[in-house]
RODO-2510 file (C-alpha; in nm, 4 decimals, decimal comma):
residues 84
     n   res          X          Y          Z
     1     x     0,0000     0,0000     0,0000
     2     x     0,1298     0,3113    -0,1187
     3     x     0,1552     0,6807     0,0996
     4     x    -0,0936     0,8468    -0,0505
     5     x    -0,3509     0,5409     0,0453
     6     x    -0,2544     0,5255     0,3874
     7     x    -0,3174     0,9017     0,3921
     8     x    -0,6565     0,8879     0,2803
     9     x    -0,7309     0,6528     0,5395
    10     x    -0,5722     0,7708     0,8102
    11     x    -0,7652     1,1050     0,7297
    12     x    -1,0839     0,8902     0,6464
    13     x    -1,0404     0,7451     0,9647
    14     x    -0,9849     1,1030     1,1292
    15     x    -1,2733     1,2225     0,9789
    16     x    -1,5249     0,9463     1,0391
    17     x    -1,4497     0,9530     1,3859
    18     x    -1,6374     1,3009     1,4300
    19     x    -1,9451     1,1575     1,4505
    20     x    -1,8446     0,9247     1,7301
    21     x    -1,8863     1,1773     2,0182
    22     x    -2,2764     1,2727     1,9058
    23     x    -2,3753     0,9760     1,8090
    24     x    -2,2772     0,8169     2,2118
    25     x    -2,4277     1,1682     2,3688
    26     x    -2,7943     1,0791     2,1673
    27     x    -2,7347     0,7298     2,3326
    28     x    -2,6080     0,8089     2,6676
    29     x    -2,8863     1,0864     2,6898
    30     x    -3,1505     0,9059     2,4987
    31     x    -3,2274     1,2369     2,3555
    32     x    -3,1745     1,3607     1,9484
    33     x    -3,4181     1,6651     1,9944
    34     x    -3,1156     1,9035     1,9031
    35     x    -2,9797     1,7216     1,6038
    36     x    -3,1696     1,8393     1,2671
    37     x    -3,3470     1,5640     1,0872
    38     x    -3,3045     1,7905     0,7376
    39     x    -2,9279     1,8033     0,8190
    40     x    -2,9013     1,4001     0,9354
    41     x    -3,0990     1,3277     0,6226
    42     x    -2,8753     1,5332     0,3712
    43     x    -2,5896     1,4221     0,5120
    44     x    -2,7294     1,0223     0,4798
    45     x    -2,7767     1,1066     0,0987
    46     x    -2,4716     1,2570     0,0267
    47     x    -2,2631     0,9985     0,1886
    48     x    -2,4330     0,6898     0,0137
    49     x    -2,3722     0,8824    -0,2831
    50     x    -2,0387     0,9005    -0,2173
    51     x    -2,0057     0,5450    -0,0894
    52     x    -2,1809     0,4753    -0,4672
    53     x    -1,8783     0,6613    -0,6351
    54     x    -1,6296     0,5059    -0,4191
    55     x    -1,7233     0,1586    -0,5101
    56     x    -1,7817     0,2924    -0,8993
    57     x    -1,3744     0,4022    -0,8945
    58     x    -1,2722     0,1637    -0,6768
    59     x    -1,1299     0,3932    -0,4346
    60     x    -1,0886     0,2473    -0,1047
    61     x    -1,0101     0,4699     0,1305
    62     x    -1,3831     0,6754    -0,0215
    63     x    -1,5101     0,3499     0,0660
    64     x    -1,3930     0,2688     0,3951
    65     x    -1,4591     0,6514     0,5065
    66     x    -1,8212     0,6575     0,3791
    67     x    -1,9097     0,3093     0,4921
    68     x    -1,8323     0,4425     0,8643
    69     x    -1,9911     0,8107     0,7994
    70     x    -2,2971     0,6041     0,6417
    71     x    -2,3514     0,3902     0,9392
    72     x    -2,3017     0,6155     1,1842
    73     x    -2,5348     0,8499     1,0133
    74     x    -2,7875     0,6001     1,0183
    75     x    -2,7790     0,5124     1,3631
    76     x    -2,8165     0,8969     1,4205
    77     x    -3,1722     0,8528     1,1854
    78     x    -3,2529     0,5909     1,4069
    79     x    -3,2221     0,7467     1,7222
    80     x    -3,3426     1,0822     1,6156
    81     x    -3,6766     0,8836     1,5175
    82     x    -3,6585     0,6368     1,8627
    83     x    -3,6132     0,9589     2,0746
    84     x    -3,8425     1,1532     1,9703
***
């Protein structure tokens, strides 16, 4: 695996991680009344559409960084709709 791979990864990985720290306060809290549906659900599009493209050029680390985005934002959807 080349540099420029690990780079994308490593900043995939960087970048994915964001989410991590919301998506446990909506869990530990059991509340998602401050998180924006509109925002959560434009954010779920665009990343699936990414994931599409990643898997279209074969690009892993676009992949691997919008696989974790993707299910993180989904389990965002999900608790935003379970906590009402």
């Amino acid at each position: 695996m080349d540099y420029i791979k690990i780079l994308g990864l490593v900043a995939g990985s960087i970048t994915s991680i964001t989410f991590l720290p919301q998506l446990v306060q909506i869990w530990r809290t059991k509340s998602a009344k401050d998180v924006s549906l509109y925002m959560l659900s434009l954010l779920t599009i665009g990343v699936a559409m990414w994931l599409a493209y990643g898997i279209l050029v074969k690009d892993v680390a676009i992949i691997y960084t919008n696989s974790m985005v993707l299910a993180m934002s989904l389990m965002m959807l999900y608790f935003k709709f379970r906590y009402k």
